[in-house]
N, C-alpha and C positions, 0 to 999 in steps of 0.2 A: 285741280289735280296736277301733282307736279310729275309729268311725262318724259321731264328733260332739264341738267340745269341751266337752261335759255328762260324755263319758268318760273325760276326761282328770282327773289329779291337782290341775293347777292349780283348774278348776272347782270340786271337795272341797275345796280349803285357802280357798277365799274362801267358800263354804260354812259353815267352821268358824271363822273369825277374822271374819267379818262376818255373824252371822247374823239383825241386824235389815236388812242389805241381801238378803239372801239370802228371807227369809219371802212378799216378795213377788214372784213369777214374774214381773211387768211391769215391773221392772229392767233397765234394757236391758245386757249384756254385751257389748264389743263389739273388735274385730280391726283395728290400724291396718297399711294395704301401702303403701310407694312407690315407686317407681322413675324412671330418667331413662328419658326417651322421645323418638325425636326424629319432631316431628307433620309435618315438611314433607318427607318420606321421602330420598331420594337426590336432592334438590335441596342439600340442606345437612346434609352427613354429620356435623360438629360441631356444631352444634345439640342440645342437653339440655333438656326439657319435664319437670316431676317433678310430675305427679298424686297428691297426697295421699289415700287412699279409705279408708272406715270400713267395715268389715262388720258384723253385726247377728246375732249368734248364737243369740241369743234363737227364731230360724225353725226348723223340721226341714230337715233336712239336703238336703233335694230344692231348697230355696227359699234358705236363708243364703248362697249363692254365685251366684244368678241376678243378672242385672243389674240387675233392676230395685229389689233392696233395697239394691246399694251405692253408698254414700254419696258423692259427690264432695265433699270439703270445701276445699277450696282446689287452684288449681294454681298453682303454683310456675314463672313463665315461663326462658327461657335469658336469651342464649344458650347460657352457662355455667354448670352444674351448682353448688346451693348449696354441696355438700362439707361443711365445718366450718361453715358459716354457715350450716345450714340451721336451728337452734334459732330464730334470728332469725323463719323465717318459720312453722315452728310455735308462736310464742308466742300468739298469739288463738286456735288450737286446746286446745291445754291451759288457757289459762283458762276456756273454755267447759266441759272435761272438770272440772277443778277447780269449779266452779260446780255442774256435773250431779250430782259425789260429795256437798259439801256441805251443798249448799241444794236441789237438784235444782226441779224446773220442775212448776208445774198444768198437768195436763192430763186429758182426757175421756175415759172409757172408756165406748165404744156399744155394747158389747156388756152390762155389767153398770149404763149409765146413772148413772155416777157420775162425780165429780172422785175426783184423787189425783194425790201428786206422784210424778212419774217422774224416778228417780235413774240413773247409769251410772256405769258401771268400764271403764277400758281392758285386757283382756288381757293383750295384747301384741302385737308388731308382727311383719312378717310380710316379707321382703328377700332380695336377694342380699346376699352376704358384703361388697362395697364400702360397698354402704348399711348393711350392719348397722355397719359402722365411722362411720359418718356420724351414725347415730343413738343409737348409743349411748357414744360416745365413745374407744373402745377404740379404738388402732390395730394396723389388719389388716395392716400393709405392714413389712418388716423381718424382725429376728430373733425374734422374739416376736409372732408374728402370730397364734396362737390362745390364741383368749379362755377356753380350760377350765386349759390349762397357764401361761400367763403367763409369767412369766421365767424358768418351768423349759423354753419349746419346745424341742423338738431339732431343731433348724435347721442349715444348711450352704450357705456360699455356692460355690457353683460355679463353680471356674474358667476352665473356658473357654465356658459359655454363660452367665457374669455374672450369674446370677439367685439367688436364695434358694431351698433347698427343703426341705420338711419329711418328716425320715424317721419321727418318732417316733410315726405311726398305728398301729404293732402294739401300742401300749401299750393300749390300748383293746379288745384281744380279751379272751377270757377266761385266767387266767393258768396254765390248761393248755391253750391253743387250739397245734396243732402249728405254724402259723407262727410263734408266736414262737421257734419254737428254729430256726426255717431260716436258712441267712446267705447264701447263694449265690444265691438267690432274690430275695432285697432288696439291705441295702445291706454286705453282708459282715459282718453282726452279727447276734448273737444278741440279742430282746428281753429284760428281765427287770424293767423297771421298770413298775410296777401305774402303773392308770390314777387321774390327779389328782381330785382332788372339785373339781367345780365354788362358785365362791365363791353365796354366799346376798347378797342386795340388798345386807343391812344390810353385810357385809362390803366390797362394792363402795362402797356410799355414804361407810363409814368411808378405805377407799382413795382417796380423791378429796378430804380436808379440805383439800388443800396446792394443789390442782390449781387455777388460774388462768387464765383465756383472754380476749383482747381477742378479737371478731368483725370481723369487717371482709376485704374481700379483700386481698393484699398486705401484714395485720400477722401482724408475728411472734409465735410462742405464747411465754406466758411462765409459769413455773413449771408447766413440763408433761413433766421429766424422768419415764422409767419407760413403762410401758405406755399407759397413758389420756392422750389428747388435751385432754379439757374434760370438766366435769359433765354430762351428758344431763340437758336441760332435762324430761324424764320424771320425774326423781326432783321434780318438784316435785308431781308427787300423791301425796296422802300416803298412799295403799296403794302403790304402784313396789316400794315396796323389801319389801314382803311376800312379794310375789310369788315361784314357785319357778320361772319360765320368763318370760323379760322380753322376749328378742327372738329371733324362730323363722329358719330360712331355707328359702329356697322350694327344695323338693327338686327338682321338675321343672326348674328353672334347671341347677340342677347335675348332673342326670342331661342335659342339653339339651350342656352345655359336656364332659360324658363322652365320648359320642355322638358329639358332632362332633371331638373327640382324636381318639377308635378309629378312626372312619370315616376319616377325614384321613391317618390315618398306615398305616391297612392301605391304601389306594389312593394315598398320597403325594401326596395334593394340597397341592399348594407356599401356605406361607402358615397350612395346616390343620397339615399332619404336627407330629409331638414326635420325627421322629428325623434327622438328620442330622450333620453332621462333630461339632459342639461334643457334641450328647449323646453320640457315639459317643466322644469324648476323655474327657469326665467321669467315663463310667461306667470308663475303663483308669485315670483315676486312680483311684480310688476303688478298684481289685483287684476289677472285677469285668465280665465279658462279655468278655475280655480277644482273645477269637476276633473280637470283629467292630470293632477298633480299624481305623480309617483306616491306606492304603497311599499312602504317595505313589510315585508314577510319573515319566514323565518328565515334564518341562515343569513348570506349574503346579497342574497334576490331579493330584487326590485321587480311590481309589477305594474305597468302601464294600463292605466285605463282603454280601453276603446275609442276611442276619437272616430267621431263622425264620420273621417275621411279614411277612415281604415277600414282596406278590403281583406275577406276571408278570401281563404284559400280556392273555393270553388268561383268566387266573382274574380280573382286573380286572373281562372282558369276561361271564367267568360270573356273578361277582359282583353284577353291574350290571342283566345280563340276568332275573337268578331276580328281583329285585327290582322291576323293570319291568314282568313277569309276573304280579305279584300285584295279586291282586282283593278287597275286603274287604266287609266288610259296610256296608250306611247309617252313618252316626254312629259307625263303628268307628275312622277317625283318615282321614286326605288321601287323595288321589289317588295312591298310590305312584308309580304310573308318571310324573306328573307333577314328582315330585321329581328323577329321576334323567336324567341326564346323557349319552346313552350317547357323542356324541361326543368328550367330555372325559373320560367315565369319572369320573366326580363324583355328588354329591346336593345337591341347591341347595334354597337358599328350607325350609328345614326348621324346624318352630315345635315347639314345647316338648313337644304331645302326640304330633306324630310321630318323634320320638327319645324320646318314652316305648316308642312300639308299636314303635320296632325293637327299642332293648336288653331290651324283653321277651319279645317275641314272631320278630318278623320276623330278625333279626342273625342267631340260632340256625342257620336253614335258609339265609341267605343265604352262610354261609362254610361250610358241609358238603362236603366234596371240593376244596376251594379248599388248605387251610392242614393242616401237620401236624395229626396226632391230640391233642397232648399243646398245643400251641397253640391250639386249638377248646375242648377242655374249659375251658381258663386264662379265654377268653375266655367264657363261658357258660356258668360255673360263679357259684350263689348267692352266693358270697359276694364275687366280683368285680364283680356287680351294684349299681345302686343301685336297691335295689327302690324341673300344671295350668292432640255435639247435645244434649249432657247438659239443660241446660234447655228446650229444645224436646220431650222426651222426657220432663220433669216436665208439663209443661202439658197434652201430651197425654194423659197419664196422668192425671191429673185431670177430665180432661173422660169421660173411658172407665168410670171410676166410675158417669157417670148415662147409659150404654147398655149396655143390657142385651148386644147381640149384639157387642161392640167388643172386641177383642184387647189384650190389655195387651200391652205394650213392655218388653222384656230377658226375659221369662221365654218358653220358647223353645214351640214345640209336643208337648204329650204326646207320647210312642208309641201311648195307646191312640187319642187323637184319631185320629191317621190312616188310622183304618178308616173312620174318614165318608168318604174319598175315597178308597173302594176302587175302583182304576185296573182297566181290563181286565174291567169288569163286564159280563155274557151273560149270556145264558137258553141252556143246552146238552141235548140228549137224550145220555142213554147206554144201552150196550147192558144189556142185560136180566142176562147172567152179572157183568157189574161192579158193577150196580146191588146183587145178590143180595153179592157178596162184601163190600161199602161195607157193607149191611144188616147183614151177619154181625157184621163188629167192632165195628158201636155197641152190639147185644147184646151180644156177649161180653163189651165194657168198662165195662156200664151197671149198676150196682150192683143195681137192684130188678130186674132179670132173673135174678140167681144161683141164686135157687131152681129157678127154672123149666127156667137150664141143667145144674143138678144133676139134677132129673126127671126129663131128659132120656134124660141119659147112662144111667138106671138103667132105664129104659124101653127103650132099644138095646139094654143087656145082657141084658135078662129076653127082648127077640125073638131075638134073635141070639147065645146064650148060647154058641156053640166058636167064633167068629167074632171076638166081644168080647173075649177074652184075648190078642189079638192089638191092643196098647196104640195100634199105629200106624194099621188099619183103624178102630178106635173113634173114633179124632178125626176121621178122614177122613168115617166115615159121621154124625157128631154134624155135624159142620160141614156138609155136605150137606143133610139133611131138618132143622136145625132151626128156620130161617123158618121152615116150611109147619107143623112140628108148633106150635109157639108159636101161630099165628094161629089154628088150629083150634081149641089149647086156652084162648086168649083171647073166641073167639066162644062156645063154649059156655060158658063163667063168666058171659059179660056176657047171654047167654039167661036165666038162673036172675034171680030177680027180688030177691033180696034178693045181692047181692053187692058186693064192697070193692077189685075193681080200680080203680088213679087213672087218671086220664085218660092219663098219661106212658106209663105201661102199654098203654093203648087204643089209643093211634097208634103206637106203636112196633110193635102188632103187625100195624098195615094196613100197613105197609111206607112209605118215600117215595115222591114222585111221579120219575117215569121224568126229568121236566126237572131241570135241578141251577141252580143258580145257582153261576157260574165268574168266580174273580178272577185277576190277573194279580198280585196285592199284599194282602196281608192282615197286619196288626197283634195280637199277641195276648201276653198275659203278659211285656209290655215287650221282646218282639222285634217287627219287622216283615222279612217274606216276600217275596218274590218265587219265581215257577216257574223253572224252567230256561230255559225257551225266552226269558221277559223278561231272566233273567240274559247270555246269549249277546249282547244290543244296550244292552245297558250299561256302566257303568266299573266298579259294586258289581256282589258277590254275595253272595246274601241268600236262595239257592236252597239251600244245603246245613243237612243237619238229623240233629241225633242223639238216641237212645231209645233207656231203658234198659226192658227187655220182658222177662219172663218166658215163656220157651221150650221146648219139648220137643226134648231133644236124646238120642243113641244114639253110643253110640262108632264102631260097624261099619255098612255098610249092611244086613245081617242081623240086626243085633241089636233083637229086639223089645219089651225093655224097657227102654223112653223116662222119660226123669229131666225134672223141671220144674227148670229155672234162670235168673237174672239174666243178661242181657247187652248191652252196649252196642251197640246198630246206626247205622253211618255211610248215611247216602243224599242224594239231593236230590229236591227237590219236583219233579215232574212237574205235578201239577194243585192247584189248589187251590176245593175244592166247599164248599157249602152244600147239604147235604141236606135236604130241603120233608119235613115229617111233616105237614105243613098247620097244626096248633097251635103248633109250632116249627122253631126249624132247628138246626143241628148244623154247624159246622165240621170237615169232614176235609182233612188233605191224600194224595193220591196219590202215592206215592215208588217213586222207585226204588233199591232196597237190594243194599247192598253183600254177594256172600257172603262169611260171616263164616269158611269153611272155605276157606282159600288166599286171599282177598281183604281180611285185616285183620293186622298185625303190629306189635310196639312193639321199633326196636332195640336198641342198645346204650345207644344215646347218652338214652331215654327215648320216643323220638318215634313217635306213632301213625302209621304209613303205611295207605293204603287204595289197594287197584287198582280204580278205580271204573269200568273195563268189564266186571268181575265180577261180576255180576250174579247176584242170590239169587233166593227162589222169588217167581216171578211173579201167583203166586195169593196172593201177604200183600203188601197193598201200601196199605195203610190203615194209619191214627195219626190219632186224635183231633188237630187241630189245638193244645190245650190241651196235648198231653203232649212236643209237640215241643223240643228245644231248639237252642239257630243253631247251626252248625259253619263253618267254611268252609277251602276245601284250596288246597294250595299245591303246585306241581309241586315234585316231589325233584330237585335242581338236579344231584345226583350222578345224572341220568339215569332211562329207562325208563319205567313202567309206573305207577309209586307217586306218590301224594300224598302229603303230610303234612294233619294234619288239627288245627285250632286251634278252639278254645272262645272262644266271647264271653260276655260278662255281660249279663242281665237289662236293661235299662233304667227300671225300676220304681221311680228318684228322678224321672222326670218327674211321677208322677201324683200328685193330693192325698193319697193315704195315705201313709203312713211305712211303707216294707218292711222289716222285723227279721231275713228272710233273705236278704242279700244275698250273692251265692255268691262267691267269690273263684276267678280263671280261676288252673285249675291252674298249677304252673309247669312251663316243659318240660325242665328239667334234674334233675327230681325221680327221673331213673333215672338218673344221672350217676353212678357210680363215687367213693372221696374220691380227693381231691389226690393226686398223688403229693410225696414227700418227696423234693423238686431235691436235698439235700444227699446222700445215701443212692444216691442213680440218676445212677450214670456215663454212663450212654446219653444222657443229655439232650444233644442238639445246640442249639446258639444258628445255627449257619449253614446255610442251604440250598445245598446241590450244584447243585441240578434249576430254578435261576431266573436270570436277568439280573442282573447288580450295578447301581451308578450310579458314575457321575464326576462330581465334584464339582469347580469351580475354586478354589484354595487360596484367592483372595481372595473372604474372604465378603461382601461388600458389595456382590458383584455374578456371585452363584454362579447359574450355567446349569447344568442338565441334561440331559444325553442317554443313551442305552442303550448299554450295553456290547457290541459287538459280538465 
């Protein structure tokens, strides 16, 4: 898993080809990103702003992408986007970088109170696919638009929607992967041609001897037949062309531009969609979908078949609905409800991390009972997937150095910080039997008591010896008397004058005090909390939580010998206490727990459901606050009872450690069935019976929609 680029290949090859740069860890390594921006929003929609930024990889990973370590090195003003002339305006960057590799710079290290000079390297750069043509000189645009293939692309211009397209991505599977032999599936072919080896610097720099470019806006390129537009003023550092990775693209760009296809085209938002007359003409030339070719009618109306992937009006409206409904956790991505549309039936204003959280998480449940079976999987199957004042803000930052109590700027607030302002803070009495149950589980969970609840239990059996073979009265009556036995047998140990109980020991067995201290919000192990009742007047929910527990479970309700095992439990916070031992306190929360007998289910498709008015036993309703982890549920939009229930991740890159276990959120298609093979399966429909067509007006220049009545 690459965590950082220290674990990337590239990192190793400068490593070994520079290792007097390498020997000294104060080397700065460092990430160039650009992109057009336009600052004066929807005042001036052609307006292009290109911010040049430098990252600093040299940080741990919690800290190299915070703002406050990236670099603004020049901005690039409009109104028009530099394009090919953008070398022009990183020339003073690169000689600065060419300086840094060189000659590099004196400077002070305060922690070891020396001089030394500080040298850097660039990376690589970091783009959308336009800008990567911009900056490294390669053109993206035509028949030869990818930079791995080159003049081999398998390209096709498209006759009636005039565009170029690229069929040749199956070459890139592996060369037994079963799409490649599918043809009805794609574009009427079978793949069979192995994927190209990407060219090495030196290769590209030798490819560019002939290559010639005046700058300027308005001149013509000259000796710039072939692929490559211009030399990328990059290669004038003299590592560039070492390098095994020159120029990356921003994946959440392109999972962002997925996202808004799918969504577009499964709700047909005009502008969004990828299907109408022309794709439906292309694909009958091409020999293939040949069911959902265009019907002309009378007059100048065209009507469109039904496409499998086409929802009605009321799935639009379920579609829209389940998504509306959803509540997430703090820092878990936007306000869903706020993204969506219901009058239009749309999702607006959608940024790069929330078309992450749908295609991986939300999308799944939001088209469940909407869309064929076989078009759900298609669409939520892995591998259909694509699995992120400037100087006014330096000064400040400057000055925050010599106050002690002063917030730095761009790096954001910890998760664990936000327990200093635990919300909904009391002082509460509880009753006497809950207090005794809370009491039980810190024993039972608290390491230096094991002994003591081992004594126990052999102490019950030797009184109760035809009673104790009955596995289930045993825990019943161990969990009953064994406060009272524990305190008794902690007061006489600590009577004896020479004895080795610790203090932890000693208050654990006077029990807490009857008041609890109650939070409305609580922060712990990179989540933060919220009860039910605060989740119920909010927009997050932050109230659902799952533990995995070692249990005594019985097949039968008769059957009296109880087996200990692992299991997952769904519930949400009820309370959230601080238990007073008077020398410490203890975080628990109170839950309420889903029963895991008729109240927990995984179906077909992978997806954990929960009936969370199902309700388990009301006498275990303690977890250690530390052992919790988030969950949060989502109604099953096919109806009823059920939730679906989704995992978040830790948030443990806020804090100044480095976490080495960073948990990866399941995927939910991990019980997904494989593909079926389209060529092999007659049954496949491409058209829907059961939905509305469109009409289309033959002249597309000025095509109206309406419903098929």
């Amino acid at each position: 898993m690459l965590r950082h680029p220290a674990d990337a290949p590239q990192w190793k090859t400068i490593d070994r080809l520079y290792p007097e740069f390498s020997r000294d860890a104060r080397n700065l390594r460092l990430g160039l990103s650009t992109d057009g921006m336009n600052p004066h929003g929807l005042q001036s929609s052609s307006h292009s702003t290109w911010p040049v930024l430098l990252v600093n990889y040299n940080l741990p990973p919690h800290l190299c992408m915070k703002r406050k370590f990236v670099m603004l090195t020049m901005l690039i003003s409009g109104p028009r986007q530099p394009g090919n002339d953008i070398d022009v305006y990183l020339a003073p960057l690169i000689e600065d970088l060419k300086m840094l590799w060189e000659e590099g710079v004196e400077c002070f290290d305060g922690s070891r109170e020396e001089t030394f000079t500080l040298r850097a390297l660039l990376l690589w750069t970091i783009n959308d696919f336009p800008a990567y043509g911009n900056l490294s000189g390669y053109s993206v645009k035509g028949y030869c638009a990818c930079p791995i293939c080159g003049e081999n692309t398998c390209s096709k211009r498209l006759e009636h929607g005039r565009k170029i397209c690229y069929m040749g991505h199956r070459r890139f599977l592996p060369q037994a992967h079963h799409f490649r032999k599918q043809k009805k599936a794609f574009n009427g072919e079978a793949e069979h041609v192995r994927a190209p080896k990407p060219l090495s610097g030196a290769e590209v720099l030798d490819s560019l001897s002939g290559v010639e470019v005046v700058f300027g806006k308005g001149r013509r390129l000259s000796n710039t037949e072939g692929v490559w537009k211009k030399r990328s003023i990059f290669f004038d550092l003299p590592y560039w062309k070492d390098l095994l990775v020159r120029h990356n693209l921003d994946v959440m760009h392109i999972e962002k531009n997925v996202c808004e296809s799918l969504i577009g085209t499964l709700l047909n938002i005009p502008g969004k969609t990828k299907d109408g007359e022309n794709a439906r003409l292309d694909m009958v030339t091409m020999g293939i979908r040949e069911s959902l070719k265009p019907v002309s009618e009378e007059g100048k109306m065209i009507f469109l078949p039904v496409a499998c992937y086409t929802l009605s009006r009321s799935e639009k409206k379920q579609f829209c609905s389940t998504l509306a409904g959803v509540k997430v956790p703090s820092g878990y991505s936007s306000n869903i409800k706020s993204l969506v549309q219901m009058k239009d039936l749309k999702l607006i204003n959608l940024k790069s991390h929330d078309c992450h959280t749908l295609m991986q998480q939300l999308l799944p449940v939001a088209i469940r009972g909407v869309l064929p079976k076989e078009v759900r999987n298609t669409i939520i199957r892995p591998e259909g997937c694509i699995i992120e004042c400037y100087i006014a803000e330096e000064a400040v930052e400057f000055c925050s150095e010599y106050l002690a109590n002063a917030r730095t700027i761009g790096v954001p607030k910890g998760i664990e910080e936000r327990i200093e302002s635990r919300s909904g803070f009391k002082v509460i009495p509880i009753d006497y039997k809950t207090l005794c149950e809370a009491h039980y589980y810190v024993l039972q969970n608290t390491t230096v008591v094991d002994p003591y609840m081992c004594e126990h239990l052999s102490f019950v059996r030797t009184l109760h010896p035809m009673k104790a073979k009955n596995e289930k009265w045993l825990q019943a009556e161990h969990k009953r008397s064994f406060s009272s036995w524990f305190k008794r047998k902690i007061e006489t140990e600590l009577a004896q004058p020479e004895n080795t109980i610790s203090q932890q020991i000693r208050w654990l067995a006077h029990e807490p005090k009857r008041e609890v201290l109650s939070y409305s919000g609580y922060g712990i192990g990179g989540y933060y909390y919220n009860t039910s009742d605060h989740d119920s007047r909010s927009t997050t929910q932050n109230s659902g939580v799952m533990v995995e527990a070692e249990s005594l479970h019985m097949s039968t309700a008769k059957d009296k010998n109880l087996i200990y095992a692992n299991m997952l439990y769904y519930g949400v916070i009820e309370d959230i206490w601080e238990l007073n031992y008077t020398q410490f306190k203890i975080p628990v929360f109170r839950c309420k727990w889903v029963d895991n007998k008729g109240g927990v289910k995984v179906d077909e498709n992978g997806f954990t459901l929960v009936d969370l008015n199902k309700e388990g036993d009301p006498n275990d309703q303690f977890i250690f606050a530390s052992q919790a982890k988030q969950v949060f549920y989502v109604n099953d939009p096919n109806g009823g009872r059920w939730s679906i229930v989704f995992t978040t991740k830790p948030k443990l890159y806020d804090r100044g450690d480095v976490c080495d276990n960073i948990e990866e959120t399941p995927s939910f298609s991990r019980g997904l069935p494989e593909s079926d093979d389209i060529d092999n399966n007659e049954d496949v429909a491409y058209v829907r019976e059961d939905c509305e067509g469109i009409y289309v007006e033959e002249d597309t220049t000025s095509r109206k929609k309406r419903k098929r009545t």
